[in-house]
N, CA and C atoms as an extended XYZ file, in Angstrom:
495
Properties=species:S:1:pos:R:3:atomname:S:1:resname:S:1:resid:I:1 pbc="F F F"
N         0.858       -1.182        0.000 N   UNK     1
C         0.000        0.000        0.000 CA  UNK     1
C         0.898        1.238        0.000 C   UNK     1
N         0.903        2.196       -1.077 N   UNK     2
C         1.657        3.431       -0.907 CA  UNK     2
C         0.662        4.288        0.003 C   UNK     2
N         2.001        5.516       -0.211 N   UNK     3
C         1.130        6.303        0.625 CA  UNK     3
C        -0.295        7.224        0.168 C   UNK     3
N        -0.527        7.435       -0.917 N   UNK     4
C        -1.611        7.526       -1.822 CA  UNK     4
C        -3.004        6.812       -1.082 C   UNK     4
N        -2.387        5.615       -1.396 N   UNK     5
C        -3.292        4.505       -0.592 CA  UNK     5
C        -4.220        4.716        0.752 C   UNK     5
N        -2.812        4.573        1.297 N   UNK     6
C        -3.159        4.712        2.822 CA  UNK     6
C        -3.885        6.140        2.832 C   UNK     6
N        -3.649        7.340        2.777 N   UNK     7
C        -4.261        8.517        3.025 CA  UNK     7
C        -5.919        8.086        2.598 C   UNK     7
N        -5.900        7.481        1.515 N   UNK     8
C        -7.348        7.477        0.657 CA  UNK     8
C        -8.008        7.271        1.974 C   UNK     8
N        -7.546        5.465        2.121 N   UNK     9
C        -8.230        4.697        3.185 CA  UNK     9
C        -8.452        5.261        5.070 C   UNK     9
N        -7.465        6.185        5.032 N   UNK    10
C        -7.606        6.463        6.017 CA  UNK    10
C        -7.950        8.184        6.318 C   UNK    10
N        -8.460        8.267        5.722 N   UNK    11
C        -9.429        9.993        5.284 CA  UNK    11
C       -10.760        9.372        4.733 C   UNK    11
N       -10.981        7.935        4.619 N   UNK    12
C       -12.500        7.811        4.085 CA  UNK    12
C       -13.000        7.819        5.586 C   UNK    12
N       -12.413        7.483        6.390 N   UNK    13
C       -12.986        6.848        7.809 CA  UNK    13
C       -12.717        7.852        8.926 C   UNK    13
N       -11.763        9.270        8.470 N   UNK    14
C       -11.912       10.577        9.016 CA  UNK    14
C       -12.815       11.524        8.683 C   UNK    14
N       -13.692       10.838        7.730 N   UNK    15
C       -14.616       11.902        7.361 CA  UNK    15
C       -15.948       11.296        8.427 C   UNK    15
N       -15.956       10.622        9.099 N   UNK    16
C       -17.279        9.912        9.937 CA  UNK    16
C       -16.875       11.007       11.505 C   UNK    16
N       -18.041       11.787       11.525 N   UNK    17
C       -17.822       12.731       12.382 CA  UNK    17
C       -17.081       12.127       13.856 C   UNK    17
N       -17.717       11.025       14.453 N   UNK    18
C       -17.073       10.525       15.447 CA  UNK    18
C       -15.944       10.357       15.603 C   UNK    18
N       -15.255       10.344       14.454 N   UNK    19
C       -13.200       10.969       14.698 CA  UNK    19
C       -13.112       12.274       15.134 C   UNK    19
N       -13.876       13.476       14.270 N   UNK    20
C       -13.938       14.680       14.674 CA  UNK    20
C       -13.817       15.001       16.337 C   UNK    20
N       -14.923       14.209       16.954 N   UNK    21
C       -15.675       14.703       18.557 CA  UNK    21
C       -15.121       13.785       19.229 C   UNK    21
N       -14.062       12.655       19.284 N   UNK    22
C       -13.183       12.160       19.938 CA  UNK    22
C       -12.058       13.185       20.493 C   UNK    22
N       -11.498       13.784       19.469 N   UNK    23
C       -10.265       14.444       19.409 CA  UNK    23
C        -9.698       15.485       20.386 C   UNK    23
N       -11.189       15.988       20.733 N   UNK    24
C       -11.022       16.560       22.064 CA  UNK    24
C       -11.129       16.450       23.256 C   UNK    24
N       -11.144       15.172       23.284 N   UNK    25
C       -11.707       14.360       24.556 CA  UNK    25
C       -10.322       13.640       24.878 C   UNK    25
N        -9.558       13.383       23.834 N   UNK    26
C        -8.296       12.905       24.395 CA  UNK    26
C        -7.182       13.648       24.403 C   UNK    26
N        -7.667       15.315       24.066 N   UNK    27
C        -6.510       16.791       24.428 CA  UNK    27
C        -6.983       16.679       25.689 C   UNK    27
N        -7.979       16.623       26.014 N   UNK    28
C        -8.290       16.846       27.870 CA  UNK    28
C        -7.173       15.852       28.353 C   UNK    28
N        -7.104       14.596       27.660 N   UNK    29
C        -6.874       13.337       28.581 CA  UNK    29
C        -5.583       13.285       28.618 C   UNK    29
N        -5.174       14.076       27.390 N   UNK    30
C        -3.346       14.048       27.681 CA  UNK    30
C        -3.304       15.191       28.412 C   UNK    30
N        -3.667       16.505       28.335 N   UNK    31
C        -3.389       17.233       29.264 CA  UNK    31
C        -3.235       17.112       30.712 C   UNK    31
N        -4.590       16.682       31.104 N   UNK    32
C        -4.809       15.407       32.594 CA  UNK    32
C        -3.230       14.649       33.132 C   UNK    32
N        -2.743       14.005       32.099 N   UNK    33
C        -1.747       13.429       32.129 CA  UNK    33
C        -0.685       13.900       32.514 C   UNK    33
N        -0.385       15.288       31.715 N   UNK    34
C         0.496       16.475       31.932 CA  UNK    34
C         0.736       16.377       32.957 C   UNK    34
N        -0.671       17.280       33.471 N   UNK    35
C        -0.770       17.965       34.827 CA  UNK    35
C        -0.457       16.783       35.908 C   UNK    35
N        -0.675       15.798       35.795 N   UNK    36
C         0.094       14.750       36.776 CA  UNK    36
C         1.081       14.236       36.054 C   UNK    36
N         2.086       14.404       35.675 N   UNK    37
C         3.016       14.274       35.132 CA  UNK    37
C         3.931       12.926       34.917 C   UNK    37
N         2.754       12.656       34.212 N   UNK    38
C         2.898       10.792       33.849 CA  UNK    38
C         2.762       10.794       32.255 C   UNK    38
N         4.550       10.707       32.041 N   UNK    39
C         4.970       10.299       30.726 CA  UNK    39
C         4.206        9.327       29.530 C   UNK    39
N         4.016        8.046       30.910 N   UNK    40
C         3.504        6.757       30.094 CA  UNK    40
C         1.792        7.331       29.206 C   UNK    40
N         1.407        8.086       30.241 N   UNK    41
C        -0.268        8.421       30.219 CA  UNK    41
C        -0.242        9.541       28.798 C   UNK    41
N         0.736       10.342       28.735 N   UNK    42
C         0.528       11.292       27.706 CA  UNK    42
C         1.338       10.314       25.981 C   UNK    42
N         1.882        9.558       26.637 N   UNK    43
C         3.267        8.649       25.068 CA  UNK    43
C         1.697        7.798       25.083 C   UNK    43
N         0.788        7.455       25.558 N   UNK    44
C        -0.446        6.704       25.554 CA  UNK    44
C        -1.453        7.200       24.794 C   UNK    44
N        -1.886        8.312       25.447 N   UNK    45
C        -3.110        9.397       24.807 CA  UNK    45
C        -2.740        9.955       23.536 C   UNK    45
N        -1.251       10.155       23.401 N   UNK    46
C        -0.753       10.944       22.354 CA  UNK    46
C        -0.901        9.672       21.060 C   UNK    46
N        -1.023        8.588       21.052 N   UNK    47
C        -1.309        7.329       20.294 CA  UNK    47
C        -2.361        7.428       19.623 C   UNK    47
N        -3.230        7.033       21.126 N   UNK    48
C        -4.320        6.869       20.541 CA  UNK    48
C        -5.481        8.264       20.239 C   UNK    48
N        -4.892        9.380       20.514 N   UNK    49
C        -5.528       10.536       20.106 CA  UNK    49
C        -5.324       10.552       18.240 C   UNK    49
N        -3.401       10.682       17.918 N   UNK    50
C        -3.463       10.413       16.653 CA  UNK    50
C        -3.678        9.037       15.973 C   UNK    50
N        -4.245        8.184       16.437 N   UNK    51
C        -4.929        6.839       15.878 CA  UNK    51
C        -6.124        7.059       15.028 C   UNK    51
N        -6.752        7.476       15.909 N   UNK    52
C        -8.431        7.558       16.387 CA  UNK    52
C        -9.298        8.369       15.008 C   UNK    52
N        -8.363        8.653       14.023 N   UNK    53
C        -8.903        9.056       12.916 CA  UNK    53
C        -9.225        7.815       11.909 C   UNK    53
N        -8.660        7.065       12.397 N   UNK    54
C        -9.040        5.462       11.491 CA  UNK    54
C       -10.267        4.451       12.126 C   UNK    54
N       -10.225        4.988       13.779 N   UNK    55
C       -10.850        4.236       14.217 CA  UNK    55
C       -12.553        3.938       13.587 C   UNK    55
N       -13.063        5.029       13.157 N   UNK    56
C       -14.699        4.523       12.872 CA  UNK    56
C       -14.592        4.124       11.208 C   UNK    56
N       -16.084        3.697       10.664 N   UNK    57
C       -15.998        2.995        9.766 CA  UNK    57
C       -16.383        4.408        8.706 C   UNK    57
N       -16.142        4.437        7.770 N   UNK    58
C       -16.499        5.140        6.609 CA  UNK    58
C       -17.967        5.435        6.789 C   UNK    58
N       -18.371        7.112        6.814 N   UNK    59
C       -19.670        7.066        6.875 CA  UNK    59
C       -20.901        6.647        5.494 C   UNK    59
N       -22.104        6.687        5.990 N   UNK    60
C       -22.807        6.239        5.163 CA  UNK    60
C       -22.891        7.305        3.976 C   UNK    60
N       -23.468        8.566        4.846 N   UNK    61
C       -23.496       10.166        3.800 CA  UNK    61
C       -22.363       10.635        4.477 C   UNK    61
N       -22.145       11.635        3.432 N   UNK    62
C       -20.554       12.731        3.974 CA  UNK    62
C       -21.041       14.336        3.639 C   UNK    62
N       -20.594       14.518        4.054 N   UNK    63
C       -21.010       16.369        4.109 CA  UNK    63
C       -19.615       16.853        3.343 C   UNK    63
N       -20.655       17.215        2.348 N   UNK    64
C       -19.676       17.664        1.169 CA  UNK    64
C       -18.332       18.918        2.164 C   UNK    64
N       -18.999       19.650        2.747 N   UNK    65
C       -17.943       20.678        3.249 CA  UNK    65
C       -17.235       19.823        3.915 C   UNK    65
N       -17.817       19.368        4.826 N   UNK    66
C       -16.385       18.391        5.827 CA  UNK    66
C       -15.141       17.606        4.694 C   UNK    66
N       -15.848       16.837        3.887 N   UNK    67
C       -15.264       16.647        2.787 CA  UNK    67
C       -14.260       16.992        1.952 C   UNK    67
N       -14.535       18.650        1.764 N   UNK    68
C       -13.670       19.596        1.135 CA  UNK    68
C       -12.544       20.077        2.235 C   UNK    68
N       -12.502       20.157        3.486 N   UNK    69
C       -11.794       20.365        4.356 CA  UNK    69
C       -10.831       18.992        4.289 C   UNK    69
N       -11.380       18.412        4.843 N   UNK    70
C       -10.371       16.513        4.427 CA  UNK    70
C        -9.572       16.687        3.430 C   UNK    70
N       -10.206       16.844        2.140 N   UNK    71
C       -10.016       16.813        0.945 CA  UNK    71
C        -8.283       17.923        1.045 C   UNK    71
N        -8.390       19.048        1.370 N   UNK    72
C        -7.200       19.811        1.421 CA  UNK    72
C        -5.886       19.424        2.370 C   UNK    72
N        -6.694       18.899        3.704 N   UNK    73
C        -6.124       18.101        4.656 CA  UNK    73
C        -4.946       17.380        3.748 C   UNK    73
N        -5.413       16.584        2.963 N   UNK    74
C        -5.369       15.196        2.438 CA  UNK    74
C        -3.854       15.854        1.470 C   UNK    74
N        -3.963       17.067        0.791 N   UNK    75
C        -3.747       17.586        0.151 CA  UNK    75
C        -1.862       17.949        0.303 C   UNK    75
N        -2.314       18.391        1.789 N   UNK    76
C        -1.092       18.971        2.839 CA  UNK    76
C        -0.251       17.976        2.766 C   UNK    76
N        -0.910       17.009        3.178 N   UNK    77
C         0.041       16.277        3.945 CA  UNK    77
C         0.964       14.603        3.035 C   UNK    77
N         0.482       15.312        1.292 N   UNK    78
C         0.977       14.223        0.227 CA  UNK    78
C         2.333       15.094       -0.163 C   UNK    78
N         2.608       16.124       -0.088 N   UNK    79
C         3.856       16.881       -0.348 CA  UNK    79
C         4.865       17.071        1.178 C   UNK    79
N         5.510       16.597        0.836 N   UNK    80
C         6.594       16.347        2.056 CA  UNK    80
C         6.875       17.658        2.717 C   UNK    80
N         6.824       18.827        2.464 N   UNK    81
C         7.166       19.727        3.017 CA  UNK    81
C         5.755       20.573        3.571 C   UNK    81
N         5.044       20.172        3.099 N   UNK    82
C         3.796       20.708        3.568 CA  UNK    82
C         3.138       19.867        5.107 C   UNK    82
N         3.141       18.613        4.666 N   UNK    83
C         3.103       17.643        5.658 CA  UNK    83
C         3.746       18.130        6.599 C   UNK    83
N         5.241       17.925        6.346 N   UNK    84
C         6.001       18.306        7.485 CA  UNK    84
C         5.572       19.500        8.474 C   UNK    84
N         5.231       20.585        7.409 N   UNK    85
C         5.051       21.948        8.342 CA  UNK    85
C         3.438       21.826        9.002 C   UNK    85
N         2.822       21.049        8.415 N   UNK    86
C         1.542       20.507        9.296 CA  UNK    86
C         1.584       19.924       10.642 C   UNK    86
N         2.183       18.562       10.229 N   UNK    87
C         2.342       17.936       11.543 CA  UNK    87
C         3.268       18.455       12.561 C   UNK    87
N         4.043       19.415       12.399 N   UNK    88
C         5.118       20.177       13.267 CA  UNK    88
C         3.870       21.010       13.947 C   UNK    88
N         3.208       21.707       13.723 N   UNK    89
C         2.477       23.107       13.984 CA  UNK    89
C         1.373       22.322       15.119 C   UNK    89
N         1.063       21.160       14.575 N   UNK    90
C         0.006       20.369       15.527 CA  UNK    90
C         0.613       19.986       16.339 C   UNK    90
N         1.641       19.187       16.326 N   UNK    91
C         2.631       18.903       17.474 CA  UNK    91
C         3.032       19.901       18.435 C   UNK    91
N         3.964       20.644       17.743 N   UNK    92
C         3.812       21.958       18.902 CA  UNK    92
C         2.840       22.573       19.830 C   UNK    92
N         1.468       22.409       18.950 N   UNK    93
C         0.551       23.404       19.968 CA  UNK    93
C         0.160       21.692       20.833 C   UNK    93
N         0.495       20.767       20.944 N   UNK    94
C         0.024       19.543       21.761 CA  UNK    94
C         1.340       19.396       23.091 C   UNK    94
N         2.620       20.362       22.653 N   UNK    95
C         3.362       19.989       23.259 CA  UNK    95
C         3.419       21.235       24.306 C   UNK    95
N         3.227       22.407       23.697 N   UNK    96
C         2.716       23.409       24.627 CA  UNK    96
C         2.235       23.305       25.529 C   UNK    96
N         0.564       22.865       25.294 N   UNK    97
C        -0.417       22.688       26.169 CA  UNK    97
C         0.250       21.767       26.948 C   UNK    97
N         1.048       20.926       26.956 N   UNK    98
C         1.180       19.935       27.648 CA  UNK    98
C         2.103       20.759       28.972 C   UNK    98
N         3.223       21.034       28.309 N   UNK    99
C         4.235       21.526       28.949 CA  UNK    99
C         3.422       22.938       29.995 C   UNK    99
N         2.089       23.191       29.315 N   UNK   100
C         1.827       24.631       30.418 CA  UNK   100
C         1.031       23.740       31.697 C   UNK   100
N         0.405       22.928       31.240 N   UNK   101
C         0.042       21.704       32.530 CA  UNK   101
C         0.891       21.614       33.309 C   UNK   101
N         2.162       20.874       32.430 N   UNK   102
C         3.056       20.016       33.491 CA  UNK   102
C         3.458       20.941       34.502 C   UNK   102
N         3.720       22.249       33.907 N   UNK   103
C         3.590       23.399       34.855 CA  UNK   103
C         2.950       23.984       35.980 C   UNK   103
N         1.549       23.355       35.404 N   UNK   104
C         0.810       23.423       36.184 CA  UNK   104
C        -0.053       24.733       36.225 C   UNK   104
N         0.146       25.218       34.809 N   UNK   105
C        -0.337       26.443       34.568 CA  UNK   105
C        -1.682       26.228       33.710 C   UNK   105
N        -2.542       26.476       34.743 N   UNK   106
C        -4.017       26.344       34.262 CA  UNK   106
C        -4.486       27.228       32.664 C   UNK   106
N        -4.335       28.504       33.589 N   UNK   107
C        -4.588       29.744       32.286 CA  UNK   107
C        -3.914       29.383       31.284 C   UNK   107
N        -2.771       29.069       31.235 N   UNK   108
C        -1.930       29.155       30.228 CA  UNK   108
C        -2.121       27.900       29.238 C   UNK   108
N        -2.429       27.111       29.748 N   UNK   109
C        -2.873       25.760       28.943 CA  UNK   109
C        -4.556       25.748       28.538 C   UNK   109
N        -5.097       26.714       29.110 N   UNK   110
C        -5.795       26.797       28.417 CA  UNK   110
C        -6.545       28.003       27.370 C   UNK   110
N        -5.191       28.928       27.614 N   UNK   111
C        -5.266       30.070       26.407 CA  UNK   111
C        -4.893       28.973       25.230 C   UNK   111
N        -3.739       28.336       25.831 N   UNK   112
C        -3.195       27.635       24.268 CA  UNK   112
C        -4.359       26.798       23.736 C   UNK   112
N        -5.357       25.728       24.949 N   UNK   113
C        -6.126       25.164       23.775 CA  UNK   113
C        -6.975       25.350       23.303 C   UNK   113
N        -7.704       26.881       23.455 N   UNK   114
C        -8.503       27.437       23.283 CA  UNK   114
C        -7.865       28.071       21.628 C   UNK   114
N        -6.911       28.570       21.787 N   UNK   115
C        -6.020       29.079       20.227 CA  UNK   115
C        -5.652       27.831       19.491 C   UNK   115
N        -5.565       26.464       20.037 N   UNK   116
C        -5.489       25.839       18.918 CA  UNK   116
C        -6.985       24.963       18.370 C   UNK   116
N        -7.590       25.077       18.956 N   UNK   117
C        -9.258       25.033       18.877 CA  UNK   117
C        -9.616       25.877       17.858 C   UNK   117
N        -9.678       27.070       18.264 N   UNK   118
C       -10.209       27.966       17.293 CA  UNK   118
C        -9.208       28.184       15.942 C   UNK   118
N        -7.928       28.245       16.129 N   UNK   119
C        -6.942       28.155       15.073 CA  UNK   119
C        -7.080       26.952       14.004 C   UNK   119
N        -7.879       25.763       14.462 N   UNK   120
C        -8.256       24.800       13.776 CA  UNK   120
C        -9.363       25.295       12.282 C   UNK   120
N        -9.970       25.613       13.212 N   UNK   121
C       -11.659       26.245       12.493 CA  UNK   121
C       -10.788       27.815       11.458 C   UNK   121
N       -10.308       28.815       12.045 N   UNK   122
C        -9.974       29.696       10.917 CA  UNK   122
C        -9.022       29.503        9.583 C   UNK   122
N        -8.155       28.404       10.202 N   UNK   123
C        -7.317       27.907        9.357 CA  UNK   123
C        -8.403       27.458        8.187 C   UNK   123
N        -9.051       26.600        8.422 N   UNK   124
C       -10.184       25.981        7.612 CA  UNK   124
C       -10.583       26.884        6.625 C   UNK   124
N       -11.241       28.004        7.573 N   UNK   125
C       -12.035       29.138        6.396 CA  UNK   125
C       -10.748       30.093        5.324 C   UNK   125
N        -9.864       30.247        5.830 N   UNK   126
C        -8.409       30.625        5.210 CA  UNK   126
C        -7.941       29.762        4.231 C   UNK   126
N        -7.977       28.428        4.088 N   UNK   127
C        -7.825       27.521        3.154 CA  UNK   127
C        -8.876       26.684        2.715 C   UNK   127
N        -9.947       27.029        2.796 N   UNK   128
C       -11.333       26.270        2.293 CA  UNK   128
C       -12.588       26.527        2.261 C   UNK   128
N       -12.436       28.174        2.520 N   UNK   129
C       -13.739       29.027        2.511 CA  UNK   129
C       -14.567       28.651        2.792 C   UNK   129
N       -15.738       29.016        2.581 N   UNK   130
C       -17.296       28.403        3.455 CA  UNK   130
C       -17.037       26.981        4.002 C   UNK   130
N       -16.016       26.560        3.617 N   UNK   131
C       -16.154       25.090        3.764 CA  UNK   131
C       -15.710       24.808        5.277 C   UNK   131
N       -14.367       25.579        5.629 N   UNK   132
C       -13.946       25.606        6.993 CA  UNK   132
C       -15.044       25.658        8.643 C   UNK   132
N       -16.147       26.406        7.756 N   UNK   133
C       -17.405       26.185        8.734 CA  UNK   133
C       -17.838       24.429        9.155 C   UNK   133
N       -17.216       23.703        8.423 N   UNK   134
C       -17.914       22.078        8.796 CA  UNK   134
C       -17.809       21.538        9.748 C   UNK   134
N       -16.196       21.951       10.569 N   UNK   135
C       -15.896       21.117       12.121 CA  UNK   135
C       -16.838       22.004       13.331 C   UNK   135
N       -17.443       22.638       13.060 N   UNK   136
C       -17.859       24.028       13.762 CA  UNK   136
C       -18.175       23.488       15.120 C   UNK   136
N       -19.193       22.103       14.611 N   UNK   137
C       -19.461       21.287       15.477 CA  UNK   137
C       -18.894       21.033       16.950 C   UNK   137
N       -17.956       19.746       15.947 N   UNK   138
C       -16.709       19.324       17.064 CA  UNK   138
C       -16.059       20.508       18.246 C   UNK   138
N       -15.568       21.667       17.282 N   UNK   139
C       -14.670       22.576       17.883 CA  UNK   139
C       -15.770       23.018       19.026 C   UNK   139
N       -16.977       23.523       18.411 N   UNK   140
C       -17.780       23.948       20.006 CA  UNK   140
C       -17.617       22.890       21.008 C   UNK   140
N       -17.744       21.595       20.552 N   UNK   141
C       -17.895       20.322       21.572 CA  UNK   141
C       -16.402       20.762       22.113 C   UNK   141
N       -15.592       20.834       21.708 N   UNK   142
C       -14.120       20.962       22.581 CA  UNK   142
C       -13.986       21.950       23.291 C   UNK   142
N       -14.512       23.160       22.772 N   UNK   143
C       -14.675       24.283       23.599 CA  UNK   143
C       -15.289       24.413       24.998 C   UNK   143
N       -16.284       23.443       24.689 N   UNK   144
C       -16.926       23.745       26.146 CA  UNK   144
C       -16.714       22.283       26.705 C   UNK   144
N       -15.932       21.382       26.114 N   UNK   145
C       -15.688       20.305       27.242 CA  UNK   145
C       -14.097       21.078       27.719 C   UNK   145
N       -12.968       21.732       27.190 N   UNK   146
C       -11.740       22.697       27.768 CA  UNK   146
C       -12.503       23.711       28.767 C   UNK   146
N       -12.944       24.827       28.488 N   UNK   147
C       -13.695       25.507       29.091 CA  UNK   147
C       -14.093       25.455       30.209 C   UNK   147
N       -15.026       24.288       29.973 N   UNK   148
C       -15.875       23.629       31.292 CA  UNK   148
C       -14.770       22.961       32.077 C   UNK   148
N       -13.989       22.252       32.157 N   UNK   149
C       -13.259       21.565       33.361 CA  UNK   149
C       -12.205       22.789       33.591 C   UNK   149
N       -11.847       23.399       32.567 N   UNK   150
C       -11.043       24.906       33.577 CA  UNK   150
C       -11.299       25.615       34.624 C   UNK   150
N       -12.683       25.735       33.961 N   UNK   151
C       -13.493       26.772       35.055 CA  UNK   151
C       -13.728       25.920       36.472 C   UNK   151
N       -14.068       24.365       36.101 N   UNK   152
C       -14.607       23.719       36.903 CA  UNK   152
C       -12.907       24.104       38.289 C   UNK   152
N       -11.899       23.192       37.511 N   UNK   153
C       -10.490       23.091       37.865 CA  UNK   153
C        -9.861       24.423       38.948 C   UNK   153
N       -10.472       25.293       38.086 N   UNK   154
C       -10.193       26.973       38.506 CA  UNK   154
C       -10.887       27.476       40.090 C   UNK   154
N       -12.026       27.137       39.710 N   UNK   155
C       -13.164       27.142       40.912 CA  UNK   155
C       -12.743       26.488       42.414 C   UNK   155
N       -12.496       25.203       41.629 N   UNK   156
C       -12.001       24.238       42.700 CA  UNK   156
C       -10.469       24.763       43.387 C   UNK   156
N        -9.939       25.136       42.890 N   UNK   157
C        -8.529       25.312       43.294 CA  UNK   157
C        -8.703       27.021       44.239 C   UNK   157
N        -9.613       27.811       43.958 N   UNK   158
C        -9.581       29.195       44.645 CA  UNK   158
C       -10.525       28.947       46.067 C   UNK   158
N       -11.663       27.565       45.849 N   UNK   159
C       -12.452       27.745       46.847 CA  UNK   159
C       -11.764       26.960       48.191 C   UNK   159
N       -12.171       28.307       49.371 N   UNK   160
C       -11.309       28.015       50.392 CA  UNK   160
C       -12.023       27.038       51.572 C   UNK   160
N       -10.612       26.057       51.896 N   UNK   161
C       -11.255       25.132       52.681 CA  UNK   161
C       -12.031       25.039       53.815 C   UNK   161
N       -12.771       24.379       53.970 N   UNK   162
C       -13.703       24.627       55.535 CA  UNK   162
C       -13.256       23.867       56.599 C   UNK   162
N       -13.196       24.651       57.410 N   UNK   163
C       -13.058       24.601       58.620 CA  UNK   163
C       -13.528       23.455       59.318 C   UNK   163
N       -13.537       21.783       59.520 N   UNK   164
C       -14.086       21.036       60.220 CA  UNK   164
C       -14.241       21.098       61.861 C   UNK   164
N       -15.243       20.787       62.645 N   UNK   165
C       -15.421       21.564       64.228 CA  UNK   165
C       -14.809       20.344       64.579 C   UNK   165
């Protein structure tokens, strides 16, 4: 199987939204990891986060825009230097976030995944016009599952302990 191949086969089965709305469920889970600073847990999540685009089956219908987004995806990452500067840029903002955890820096890990959230989605409309609107979905789903355990995280960490008699 070249690599032709493989991309085909494995972008038919990234277009089934349930790869999409995974993806942010296992930035929480490596971050999690971070922040307790367990190597094995993030060299783990970091797997099966970039796996997990093969994992579902080819959908039945496809949404032409999601499609056209893939489709450029697909595009990037068949020219070696484009690829390269793809998967570098994703990596980085995964290694960030990680590193502002391990830190232990709440805000800061989650300015970053909030910018690479939304940096996902403009990139889209910047290279695929109306079409970049298709993950809109997912990205809200990530937004407010990041969001929500920050605030939750945030809350928890300022509220002061009580006093047992």
């Amino acid at each position: 199987m070249n690599l032709h191949d493989f991309l085909d086969w494995a972008f038919a089965r990234h277009l089934n939204p349930l790869s999409w709305y995974i993806r942010p469920i296992f930035l929480m889970i490596i971050c999690i990891f971070a922040y307790k600073r367990s190597w094995k847990g993030m060299v783990t999540t970091f797997f099966l986060m970039t796996s997990s685009m093969v994992w579902f089956p080819p959908p039945q219908t496809i949404d032409p825009r999601m499609q056209a987004v893939l489709e450029y995806e697909k595009m990037l990452l068949q020219d070696p230097l484009s690829a390269t500067l793809t998967i570098f840029v994703g990596v980085i903002f995964v290694v960030l976030a990680c590193l502002a955890f391990w830190k232990h820096s709440l805000k800061m890990g989650l300015v970053i995944l909030n910018a690479m959230l939304i940096g996902k989605v403009v990139f889209g409309l910047i290279f695929t016009g109306e079409n970049g609107w298709a993950p809109i979905g997912n990205t809200l789903f990530g937004l407010i599952i990041v969001n929500g355990i920050a605030v939750y995280l945030l809350y928890r960490k300022r509220k002061p302990e009580t006093i047992k008699a």
